[in-house]
GUSE-20552 format. One record per residue (C-alpha): residue number from 0; y, z, x; residue in one letter. Coordinates in nm, 2 decimals, always signed. Layout:
# residues N
<atom resi="NUM" c2="Y" c3="Z" c1="X" resn="A"/>
...
END
This chain:
# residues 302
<atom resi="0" c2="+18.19" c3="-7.78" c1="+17.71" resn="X"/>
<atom resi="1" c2="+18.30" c3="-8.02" c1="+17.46" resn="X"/>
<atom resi="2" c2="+18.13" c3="-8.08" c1="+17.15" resn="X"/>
<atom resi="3" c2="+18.16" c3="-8.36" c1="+16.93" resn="X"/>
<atom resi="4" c2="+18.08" c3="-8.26" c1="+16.53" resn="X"/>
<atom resi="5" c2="+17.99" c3="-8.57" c1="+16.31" resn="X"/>
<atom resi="6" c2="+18.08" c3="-8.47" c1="+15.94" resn="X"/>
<atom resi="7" c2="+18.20" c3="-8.18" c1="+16.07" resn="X"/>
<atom resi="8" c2="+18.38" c3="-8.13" c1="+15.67" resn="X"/>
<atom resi="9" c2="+17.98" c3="-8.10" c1="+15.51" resn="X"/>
<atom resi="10" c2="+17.78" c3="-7.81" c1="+15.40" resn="X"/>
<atom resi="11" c2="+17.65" c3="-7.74" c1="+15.75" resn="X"/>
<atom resi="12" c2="+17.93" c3="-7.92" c1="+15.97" resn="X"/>
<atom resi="13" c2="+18.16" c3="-7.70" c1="+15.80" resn="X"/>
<atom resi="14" c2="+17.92" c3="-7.38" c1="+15.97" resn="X"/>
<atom resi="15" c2="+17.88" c3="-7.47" c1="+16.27" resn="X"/>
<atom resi="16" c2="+18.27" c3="-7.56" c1="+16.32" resn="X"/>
<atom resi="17" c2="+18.32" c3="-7.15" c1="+16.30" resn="X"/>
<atom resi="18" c2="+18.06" c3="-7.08" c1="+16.58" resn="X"/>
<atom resi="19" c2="+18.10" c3="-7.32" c1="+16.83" resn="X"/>
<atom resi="20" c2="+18.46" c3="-7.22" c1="+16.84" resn="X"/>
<atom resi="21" c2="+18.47" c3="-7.08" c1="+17.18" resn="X"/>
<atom resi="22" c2="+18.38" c3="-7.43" c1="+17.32" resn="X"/>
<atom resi="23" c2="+18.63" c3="-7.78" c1="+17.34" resn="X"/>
<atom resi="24" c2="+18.56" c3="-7.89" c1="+16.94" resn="X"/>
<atom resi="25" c2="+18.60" c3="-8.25" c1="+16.80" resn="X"/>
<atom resi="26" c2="+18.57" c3="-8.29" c1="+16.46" resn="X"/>
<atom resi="27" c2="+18.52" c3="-8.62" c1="+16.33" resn="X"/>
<atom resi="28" c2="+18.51" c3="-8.75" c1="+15.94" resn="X"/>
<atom resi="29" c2="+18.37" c3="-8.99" c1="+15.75" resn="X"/>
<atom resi="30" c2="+18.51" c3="-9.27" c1="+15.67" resn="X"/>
<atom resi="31" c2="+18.77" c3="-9.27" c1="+15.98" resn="X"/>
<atom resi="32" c2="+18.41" c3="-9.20" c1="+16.17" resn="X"/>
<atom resi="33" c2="+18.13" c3="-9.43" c1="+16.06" resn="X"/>
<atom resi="34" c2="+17.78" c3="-9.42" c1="+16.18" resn="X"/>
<atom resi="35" c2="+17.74" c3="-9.74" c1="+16.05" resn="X"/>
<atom resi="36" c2="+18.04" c3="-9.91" c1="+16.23" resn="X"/>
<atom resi="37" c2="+17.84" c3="-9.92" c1="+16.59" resn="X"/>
<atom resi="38" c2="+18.16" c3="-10.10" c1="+16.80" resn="X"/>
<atom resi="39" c2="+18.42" c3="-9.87" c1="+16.65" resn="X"/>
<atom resi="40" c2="+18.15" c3="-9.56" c1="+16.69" resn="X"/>
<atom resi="41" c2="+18.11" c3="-9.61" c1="+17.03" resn="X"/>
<atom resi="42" c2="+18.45" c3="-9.69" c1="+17.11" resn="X"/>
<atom resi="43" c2="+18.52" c3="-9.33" c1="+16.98" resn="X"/>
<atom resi="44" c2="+18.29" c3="-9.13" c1="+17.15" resn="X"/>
<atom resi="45" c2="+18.35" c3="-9.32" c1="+17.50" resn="X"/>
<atom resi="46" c2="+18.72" c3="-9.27" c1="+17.49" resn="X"/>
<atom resi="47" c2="+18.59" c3="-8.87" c1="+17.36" resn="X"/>
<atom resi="48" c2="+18.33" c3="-8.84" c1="+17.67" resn="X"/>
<atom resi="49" c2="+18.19" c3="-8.52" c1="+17.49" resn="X"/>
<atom resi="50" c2="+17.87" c3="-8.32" c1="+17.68" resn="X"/>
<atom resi="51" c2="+17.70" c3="-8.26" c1="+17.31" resn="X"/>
<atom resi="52" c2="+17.73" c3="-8.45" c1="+17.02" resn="X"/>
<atom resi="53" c2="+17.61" c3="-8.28" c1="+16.70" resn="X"/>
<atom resi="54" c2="+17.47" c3="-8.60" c1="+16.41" resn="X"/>
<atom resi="55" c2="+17.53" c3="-8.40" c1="+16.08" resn="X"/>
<atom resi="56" c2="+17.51" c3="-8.76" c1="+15.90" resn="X"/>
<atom resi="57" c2="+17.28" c3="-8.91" c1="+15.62" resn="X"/>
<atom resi="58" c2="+17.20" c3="-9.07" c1="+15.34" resn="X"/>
<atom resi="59" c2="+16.99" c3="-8.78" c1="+15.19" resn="X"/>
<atom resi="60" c2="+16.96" c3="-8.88" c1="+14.77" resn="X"/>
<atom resi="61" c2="+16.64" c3="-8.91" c1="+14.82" resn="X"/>
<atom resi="62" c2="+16.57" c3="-9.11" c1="+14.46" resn="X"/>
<atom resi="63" c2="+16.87" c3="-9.34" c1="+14.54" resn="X"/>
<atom resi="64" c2="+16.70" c3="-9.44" c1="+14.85" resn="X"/>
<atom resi="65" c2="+16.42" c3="-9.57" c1="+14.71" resn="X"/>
<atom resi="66" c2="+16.65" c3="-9.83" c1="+14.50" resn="X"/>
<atom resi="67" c2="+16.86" c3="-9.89" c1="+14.86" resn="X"/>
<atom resi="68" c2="+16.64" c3="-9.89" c1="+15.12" resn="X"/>
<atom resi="69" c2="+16.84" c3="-10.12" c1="+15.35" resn="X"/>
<atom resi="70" c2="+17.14" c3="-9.85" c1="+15.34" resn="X"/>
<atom resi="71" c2="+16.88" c3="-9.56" c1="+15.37" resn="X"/>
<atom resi="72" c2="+16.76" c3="-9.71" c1="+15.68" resn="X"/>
<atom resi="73" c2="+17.10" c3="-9.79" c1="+15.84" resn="X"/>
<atom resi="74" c2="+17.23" c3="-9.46" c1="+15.81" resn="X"/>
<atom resi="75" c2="+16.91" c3="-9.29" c1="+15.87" resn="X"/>
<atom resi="76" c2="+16.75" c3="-9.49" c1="+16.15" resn="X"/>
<atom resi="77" c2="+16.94" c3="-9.81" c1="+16.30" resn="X"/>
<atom resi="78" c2="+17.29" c3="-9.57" c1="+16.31" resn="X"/>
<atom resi="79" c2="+17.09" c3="-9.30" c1="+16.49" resn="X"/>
<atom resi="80" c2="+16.93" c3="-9.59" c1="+16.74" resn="X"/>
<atom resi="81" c2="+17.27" c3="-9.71" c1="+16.83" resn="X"/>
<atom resi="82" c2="+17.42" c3="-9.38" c1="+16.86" resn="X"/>
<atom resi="83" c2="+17.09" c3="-9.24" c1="+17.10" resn="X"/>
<atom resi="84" c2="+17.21" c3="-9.59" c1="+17.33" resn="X"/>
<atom resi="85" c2="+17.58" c3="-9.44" c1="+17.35" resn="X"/>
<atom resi="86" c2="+17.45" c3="-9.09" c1="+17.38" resn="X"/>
<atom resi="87" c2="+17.22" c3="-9.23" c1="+17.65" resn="X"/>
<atom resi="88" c2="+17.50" c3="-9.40" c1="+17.84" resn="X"/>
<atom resi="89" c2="+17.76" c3="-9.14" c1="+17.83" resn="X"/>
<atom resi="90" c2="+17.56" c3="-8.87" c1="+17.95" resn="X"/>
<atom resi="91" c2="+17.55" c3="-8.62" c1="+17.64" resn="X"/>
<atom resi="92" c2="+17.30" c3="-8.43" c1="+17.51" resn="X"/>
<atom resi="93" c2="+17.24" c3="-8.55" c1="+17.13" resn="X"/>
<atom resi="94" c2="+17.15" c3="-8.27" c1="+16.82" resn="X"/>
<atom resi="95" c2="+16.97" c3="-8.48" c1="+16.54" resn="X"/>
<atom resi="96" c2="+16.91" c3="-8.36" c1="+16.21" resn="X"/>
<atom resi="97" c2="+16.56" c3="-8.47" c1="+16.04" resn="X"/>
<atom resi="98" c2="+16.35" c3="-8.30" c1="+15.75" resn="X"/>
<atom resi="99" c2="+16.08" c3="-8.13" c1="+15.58" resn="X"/>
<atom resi="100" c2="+15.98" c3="-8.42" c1="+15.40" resn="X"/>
<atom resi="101" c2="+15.87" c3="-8.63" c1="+15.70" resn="X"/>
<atom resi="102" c2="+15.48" c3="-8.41" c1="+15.63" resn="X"/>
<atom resi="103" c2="+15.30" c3="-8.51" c1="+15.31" resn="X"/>
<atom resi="104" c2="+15.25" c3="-8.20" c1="+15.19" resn="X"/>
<atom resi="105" c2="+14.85" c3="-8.23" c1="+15.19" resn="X"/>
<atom resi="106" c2="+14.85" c3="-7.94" c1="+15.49" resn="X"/>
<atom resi="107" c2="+14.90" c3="-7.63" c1="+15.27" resn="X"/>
<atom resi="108" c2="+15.01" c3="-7.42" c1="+15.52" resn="X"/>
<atom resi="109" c2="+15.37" c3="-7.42" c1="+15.74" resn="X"/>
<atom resi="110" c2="+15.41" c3="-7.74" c1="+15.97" resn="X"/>
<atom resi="111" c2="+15.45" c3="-7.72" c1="+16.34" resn="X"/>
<atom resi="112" c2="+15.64" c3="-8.01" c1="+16.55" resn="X"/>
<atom resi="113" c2="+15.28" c3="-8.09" c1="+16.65" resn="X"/>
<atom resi="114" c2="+15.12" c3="-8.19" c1="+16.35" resn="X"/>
<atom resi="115" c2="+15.11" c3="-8.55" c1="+16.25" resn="X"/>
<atom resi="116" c2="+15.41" c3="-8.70" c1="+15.98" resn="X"/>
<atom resi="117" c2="+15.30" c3="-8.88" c1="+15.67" resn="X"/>
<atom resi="118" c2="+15.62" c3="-8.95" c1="+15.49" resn="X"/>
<atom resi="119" c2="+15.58" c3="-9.03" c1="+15.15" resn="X"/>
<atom resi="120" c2="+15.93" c3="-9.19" c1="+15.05" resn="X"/>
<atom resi="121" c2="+16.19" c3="-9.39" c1="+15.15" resn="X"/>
<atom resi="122" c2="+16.41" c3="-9.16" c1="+15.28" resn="X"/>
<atom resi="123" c2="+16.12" c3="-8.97" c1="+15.46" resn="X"/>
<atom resi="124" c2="+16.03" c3="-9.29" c1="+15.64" resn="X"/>
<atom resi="125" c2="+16.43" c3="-9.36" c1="+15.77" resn="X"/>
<atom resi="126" c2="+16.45" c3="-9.01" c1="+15.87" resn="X"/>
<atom resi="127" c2="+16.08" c3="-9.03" c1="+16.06" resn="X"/>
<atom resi="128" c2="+16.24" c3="-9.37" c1="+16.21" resn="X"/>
<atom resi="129" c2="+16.51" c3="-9.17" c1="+16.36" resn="X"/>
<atom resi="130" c2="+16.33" c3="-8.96" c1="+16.48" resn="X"/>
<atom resi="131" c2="+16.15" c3="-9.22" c1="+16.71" resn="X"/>
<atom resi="132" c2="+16.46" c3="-9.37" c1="+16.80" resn="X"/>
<atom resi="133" c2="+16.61" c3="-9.03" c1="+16.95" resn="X"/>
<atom resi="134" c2="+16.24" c3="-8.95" c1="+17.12" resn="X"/>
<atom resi="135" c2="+16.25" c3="-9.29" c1="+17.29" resn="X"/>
<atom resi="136" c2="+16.58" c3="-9.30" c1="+17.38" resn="X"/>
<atom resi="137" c2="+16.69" c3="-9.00" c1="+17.52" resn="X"/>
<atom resi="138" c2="+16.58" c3="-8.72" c1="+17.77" resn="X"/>
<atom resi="139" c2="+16.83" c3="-8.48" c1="+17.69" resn="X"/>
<atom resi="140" c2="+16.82" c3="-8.39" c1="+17.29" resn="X"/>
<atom resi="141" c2="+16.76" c3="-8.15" c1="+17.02" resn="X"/>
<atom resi="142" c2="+16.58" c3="-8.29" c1="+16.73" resn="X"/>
<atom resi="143" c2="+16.59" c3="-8.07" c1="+16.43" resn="X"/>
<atom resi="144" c2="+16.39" c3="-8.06" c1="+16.12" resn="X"/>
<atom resi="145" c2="+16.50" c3="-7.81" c1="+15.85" resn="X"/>
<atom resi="146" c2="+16.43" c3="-7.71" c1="+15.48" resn="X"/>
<atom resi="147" c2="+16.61" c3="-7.67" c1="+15.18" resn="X"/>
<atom resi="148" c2="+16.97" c3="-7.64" c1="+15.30" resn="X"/>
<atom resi="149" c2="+17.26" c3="-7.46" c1="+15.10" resn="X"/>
<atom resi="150" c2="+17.61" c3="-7.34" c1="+15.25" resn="X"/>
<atom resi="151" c2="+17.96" c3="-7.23" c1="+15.11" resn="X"/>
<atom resi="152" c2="+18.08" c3="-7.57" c1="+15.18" resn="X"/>
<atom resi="153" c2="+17.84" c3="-7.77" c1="+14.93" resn="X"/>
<atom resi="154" c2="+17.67" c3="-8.10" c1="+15.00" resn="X"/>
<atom resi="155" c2="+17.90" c3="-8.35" c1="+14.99" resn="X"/>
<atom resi="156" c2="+17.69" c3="-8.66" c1="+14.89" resn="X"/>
<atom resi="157" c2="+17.55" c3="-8.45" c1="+14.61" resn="X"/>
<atom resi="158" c2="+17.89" c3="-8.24" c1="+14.47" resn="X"/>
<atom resi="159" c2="+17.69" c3="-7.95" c1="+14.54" resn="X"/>
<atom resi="160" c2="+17.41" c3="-7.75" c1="+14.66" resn="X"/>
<atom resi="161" c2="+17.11" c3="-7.62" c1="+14.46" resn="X"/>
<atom resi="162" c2="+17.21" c3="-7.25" c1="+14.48" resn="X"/>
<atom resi="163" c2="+17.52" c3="-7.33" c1="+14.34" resn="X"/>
<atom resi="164" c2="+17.42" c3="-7.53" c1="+14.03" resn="X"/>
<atom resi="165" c2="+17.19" c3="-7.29" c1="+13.94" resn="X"/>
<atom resi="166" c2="+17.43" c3="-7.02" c1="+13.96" resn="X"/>
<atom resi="167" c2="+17.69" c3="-7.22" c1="+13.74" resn="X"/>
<atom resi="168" c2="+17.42" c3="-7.29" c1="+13.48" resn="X"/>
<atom resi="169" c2="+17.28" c3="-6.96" c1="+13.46" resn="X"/>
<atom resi="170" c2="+17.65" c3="-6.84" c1="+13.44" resn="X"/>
<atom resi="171" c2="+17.73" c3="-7.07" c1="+13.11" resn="X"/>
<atom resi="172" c2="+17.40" c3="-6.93" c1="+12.98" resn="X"/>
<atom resi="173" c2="+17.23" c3="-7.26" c1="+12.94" resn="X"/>
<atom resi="174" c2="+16.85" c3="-7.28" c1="+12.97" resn="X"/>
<atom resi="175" c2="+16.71" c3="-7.42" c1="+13.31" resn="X"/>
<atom resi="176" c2="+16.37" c3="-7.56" c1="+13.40" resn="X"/>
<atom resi="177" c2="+16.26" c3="-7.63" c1="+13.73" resn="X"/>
<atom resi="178" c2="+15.95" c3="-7.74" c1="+13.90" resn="X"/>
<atom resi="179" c2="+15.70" c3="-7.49" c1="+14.02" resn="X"/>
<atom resi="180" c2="+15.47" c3="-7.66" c1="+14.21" resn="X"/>
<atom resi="181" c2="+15.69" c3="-7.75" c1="+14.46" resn="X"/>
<atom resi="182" c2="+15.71" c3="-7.56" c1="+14.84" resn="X"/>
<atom resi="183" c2="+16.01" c3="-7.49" c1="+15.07" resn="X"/>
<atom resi="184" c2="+16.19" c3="-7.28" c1="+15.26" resn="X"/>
<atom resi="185" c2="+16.55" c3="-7.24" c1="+15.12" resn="X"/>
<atom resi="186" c2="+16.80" c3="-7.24" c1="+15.46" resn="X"/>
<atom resi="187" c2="+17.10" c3="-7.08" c1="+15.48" resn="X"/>
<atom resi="188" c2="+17.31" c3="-7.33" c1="+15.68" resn="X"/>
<atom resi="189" c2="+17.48" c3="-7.01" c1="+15.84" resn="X"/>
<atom resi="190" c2="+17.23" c3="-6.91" c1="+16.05" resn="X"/>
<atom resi="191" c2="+17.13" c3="-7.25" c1="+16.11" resn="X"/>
<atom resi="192" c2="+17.44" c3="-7.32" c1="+16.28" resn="X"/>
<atom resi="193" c2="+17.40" c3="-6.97" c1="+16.46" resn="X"/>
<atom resi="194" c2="+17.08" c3="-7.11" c1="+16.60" resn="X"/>
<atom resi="195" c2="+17.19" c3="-7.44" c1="+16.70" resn="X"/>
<atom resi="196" c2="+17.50" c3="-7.18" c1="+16.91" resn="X"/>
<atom resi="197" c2="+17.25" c3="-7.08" c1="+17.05" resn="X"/>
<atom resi="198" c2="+17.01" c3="-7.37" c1="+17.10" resn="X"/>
<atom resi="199" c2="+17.24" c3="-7.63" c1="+17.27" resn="X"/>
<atom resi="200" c2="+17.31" c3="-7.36" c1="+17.54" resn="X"/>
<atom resi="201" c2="+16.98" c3="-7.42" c1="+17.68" resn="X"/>
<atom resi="202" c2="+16.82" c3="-7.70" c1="+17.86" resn="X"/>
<atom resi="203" c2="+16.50" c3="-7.66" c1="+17.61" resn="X"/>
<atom resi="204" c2="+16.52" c3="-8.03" c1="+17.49" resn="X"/>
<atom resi="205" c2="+16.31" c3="-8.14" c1="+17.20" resn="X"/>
<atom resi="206" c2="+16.22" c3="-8.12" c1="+16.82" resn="X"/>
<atom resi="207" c2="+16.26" c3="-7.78" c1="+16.70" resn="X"/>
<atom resi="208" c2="+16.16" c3="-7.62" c1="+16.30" resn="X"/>
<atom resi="209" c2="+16.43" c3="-7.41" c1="+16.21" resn="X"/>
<atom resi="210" c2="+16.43" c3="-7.24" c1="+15.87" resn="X"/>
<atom resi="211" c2="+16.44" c3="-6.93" c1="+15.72" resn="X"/>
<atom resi="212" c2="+16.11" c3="-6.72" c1="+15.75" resn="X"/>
<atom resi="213" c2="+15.89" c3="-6.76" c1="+15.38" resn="X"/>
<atom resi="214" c2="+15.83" c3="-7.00" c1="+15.16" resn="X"/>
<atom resi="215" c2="+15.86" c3="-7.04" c1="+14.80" resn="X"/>
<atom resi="216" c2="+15.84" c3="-7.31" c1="+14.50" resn="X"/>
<atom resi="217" c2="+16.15" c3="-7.42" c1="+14.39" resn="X"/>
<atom resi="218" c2="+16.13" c3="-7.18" c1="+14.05" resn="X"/>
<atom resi="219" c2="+16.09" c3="-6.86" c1="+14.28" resn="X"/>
<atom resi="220" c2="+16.40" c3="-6.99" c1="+14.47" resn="X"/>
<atom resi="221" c2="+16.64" c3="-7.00" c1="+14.14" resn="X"/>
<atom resi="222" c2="+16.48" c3="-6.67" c1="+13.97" resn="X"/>
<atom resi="223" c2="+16.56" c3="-6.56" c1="+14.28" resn="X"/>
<atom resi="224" c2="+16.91" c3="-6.66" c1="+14.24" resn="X"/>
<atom resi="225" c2="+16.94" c3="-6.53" c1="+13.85" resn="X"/>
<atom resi="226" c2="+16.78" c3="-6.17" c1="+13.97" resn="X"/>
<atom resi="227" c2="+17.01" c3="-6.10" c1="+14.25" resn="X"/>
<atom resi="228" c2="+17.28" c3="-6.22" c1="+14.07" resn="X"/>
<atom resi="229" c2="+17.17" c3="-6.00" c1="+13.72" resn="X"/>
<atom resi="230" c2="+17.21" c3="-6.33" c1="+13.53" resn="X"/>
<atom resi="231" c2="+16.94" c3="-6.31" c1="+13.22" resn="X"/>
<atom resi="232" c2="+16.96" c3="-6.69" c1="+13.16" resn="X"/>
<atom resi="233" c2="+16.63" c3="-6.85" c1="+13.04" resn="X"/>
<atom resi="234" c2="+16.48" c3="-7.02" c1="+13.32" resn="X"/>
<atom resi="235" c2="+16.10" c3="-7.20" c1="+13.21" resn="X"/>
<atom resi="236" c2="+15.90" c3="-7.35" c1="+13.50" resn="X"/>
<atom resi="237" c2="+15.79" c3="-7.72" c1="+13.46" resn="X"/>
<atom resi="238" c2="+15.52" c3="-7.91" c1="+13.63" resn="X"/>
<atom resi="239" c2="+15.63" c3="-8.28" c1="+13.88" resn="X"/>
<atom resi="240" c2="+15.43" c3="-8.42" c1="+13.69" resn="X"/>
<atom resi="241" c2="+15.62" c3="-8.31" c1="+13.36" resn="X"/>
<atom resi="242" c2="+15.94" c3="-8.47" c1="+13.55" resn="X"/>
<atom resi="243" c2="+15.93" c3="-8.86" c1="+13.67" resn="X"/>
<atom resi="244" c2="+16.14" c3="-8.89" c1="+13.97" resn="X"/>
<atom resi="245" c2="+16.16" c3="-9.24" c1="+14.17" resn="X"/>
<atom resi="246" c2="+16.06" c3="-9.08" c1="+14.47" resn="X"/>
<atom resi="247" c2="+15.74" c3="-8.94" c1="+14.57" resn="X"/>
<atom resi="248" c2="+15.80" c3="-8.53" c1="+14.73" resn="X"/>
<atom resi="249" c2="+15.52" c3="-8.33" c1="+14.89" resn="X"/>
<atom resi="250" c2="+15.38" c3="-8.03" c1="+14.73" resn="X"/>
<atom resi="251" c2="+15.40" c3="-7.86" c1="+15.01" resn="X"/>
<atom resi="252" c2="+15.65" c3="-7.92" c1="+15.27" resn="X"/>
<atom resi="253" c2="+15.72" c3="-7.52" c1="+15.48" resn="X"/>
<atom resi="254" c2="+15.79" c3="-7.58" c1="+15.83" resn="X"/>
<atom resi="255" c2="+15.71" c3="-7.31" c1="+16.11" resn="X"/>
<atom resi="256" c2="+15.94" c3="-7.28" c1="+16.38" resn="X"/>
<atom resi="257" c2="+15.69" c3="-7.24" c1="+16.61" resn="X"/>
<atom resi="258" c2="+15.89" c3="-7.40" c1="+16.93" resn="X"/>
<atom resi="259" c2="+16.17" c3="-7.17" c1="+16.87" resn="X"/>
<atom resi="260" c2="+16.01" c3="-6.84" c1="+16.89" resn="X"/>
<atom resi="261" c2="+15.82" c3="-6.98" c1="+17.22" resn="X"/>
<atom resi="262" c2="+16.15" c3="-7.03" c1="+17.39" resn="X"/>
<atom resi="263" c2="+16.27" c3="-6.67" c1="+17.27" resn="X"/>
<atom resi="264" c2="+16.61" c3="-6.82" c1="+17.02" resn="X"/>
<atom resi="265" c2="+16.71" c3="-6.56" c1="+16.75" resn="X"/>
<atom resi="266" c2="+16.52" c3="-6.52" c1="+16.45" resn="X"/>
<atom resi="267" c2="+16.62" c3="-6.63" c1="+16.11" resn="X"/>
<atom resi="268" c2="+16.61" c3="-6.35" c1="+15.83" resn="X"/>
<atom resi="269" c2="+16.40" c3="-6.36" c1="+15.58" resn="X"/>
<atom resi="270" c2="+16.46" c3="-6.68" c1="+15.28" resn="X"/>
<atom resi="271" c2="+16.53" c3="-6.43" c1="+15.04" resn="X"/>
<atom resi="272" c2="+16.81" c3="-6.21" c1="+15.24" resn="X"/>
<atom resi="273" c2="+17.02" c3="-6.48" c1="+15.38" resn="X"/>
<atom resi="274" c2="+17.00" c3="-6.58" c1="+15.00" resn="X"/>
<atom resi="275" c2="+17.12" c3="-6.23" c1="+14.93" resn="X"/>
<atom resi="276" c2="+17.40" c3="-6.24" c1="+15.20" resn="X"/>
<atom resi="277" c2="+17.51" c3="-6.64" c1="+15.07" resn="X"/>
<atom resi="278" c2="+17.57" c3="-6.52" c1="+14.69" resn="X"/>
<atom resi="279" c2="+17.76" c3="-6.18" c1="+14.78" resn="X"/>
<atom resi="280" c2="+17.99" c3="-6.36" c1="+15.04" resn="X"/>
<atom resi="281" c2="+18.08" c3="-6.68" c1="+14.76" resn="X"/>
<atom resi="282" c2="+18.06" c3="-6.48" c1="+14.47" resn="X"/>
<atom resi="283" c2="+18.12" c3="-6.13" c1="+14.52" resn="X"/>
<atom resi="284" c2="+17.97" c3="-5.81" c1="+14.40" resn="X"/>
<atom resi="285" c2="+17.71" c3="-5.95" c1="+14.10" resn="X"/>
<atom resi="286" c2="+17.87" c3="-5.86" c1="+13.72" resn="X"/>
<atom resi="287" c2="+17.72" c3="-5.77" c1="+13.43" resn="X"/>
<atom resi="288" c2="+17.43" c3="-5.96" c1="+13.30" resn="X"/>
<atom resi="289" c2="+17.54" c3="-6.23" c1="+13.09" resn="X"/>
<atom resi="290" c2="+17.34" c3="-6.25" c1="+12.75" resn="X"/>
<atom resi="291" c2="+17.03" c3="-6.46" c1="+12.73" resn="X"/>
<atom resi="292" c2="+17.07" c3="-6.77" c1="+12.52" resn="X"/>
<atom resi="293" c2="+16.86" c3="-7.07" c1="+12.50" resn="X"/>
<atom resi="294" c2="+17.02" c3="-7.45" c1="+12.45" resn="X"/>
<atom resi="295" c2="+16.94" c3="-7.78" c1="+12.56" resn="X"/>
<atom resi="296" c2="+16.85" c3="-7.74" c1="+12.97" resn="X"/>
<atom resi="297" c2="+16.85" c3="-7.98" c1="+13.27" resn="X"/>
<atom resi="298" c2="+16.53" c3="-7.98" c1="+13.48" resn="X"/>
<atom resi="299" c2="+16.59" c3="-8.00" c1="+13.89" resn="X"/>
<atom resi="300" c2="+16.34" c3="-8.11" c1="+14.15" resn="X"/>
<atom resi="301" c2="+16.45" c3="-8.15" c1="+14.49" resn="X"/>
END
């Protein structure tokens, strides 16, 4: 089988390169590959012929989409549409990637891939578009939405992941406040990739939930970080409100992956564990705890 990785260097391109390595691999990188180029794109992935083709690519800063929402769109929605059509017509089973935030967060409890979308931003609505374009499009697909990502590799669009910036602010000792009224499921893009292994092996098309099992706010998530770390950096939770963001986030926003367990894939570990297993593979063995001490803090919402 060969497999066609589109930002195959990003933070979950970069896993699944590892454990698809038994099959025919093409990696491709922005900008040589551009989703937004549609006649060079196709040109690349007729003269490729590959049977899957994995879409790691977006425009994901969520408040700088709702200044840009003609680029948001093109990368988000009218790229994906164009690269369904060559998908379509080469015979290749597509693997999308879409996210929490298509839900409005009024639910309160996890989200199936039944339940109705209600995005609330921007880039919620050009990922929700995408999603319509790969449902109407193709037959053969796997349309994923996920939660919260972090890997070794960082994001690239952002410099970083949240995990990590936490880590190196905790690590300098510098106060932290985050929002705590906010709801996810932190994913470890390792076993994501594992899953997708697994997924694309199967003729089980369709949108799938895959995230690590639990939920927590964003302040549970980086305590979480400092305690298994032994970092005793002062970390003060703030309300959304309390922090004006361009972009509109749900309060809630824990997906079930409700379709995966009913066609019997592997389970994802607990949030918390794969968090456990990230820190001690990048980091090593925690040290001592560093010594608490307060100064001027940033505040993070997702």
């Amino acid at each position: 089988m060969k497999i066609v990785v589109i930002g195959a260097d990003g933070q979950l391109g970069s896993d699944l390169l590892p454990v698809l390595g038994k099959y025919s691999l093409v990696p491709l990188y922005y900008p040589e590959f551009d989703v937004t180029r549609h006649k060079k794109m196709g040109e690349i992935l007729k003269a490729i012929r590959p049977d899957v083709v994995i879409n790691t690519a977006a425009f994901h800063r969520v408040d700088e989409c709702e200044d840009d929402p003609e680029q948001s769109f093109l990368v988000n929605a009218v790229a994906v549409r164009e690269l369904s059509f060559i998908c379509r017509d080469t015979d290749a089973v597509l693997v999308h990637f879409s996210t929490d935030y298509v839900f409005d967060g009024e639910k309160r409890t996890p989200y199936v891939e039944d339940d109705v979308p209600n995005p609330l931003n921007v880039y919620a609505a050009s990922k929700l578009a995408g999603e319509y374009f790969v449902k109407n499009i193709m037959k053969k697909y796997f349309l994923i939405r996920t939660c919260g990502l972090y890997g070794k590799a960082g994001c690239k669009e952002k410099g970083t992941n949240f995990v990590d910036k936490i880590y190196k602010m905790a690590s300098e000792s510098r106060e932290i406040r985050v929002v705590d009224d906010q709801y996810v499921t932190p994913t470890s893009t390792s076993e994501l990739a594992g899953v997708i292994a697994e997924l694309i092996e199967t003729n089980k098309y369709g949108l799938y939930h895959l995230t690590n099992e639990g939920e927590c706010s964003w302040y549970e998530f980086a305590g979480s970080i400092l305690e298994i770390r032994g970092l005793r950096t002062s970390i003060n939770p703030v309300k959304t409100k309390e922090y004006p963001v361009k972009a509109r986030r749900p309060f809630y926003s824990v997906l079930e992956n409700k379709n995966a367990k009913s066609v019997g894939l592997k389970g994802f570990s607990f949030w918390k564990d794969a968090l456990k297993k990230y820190l001690g593979q990048k980091y090593g063995p925690p040290g001592l705890p560093s010594k608490e001490k307060k100064v001027s803090g940033k505040t993070f919402s997702r």
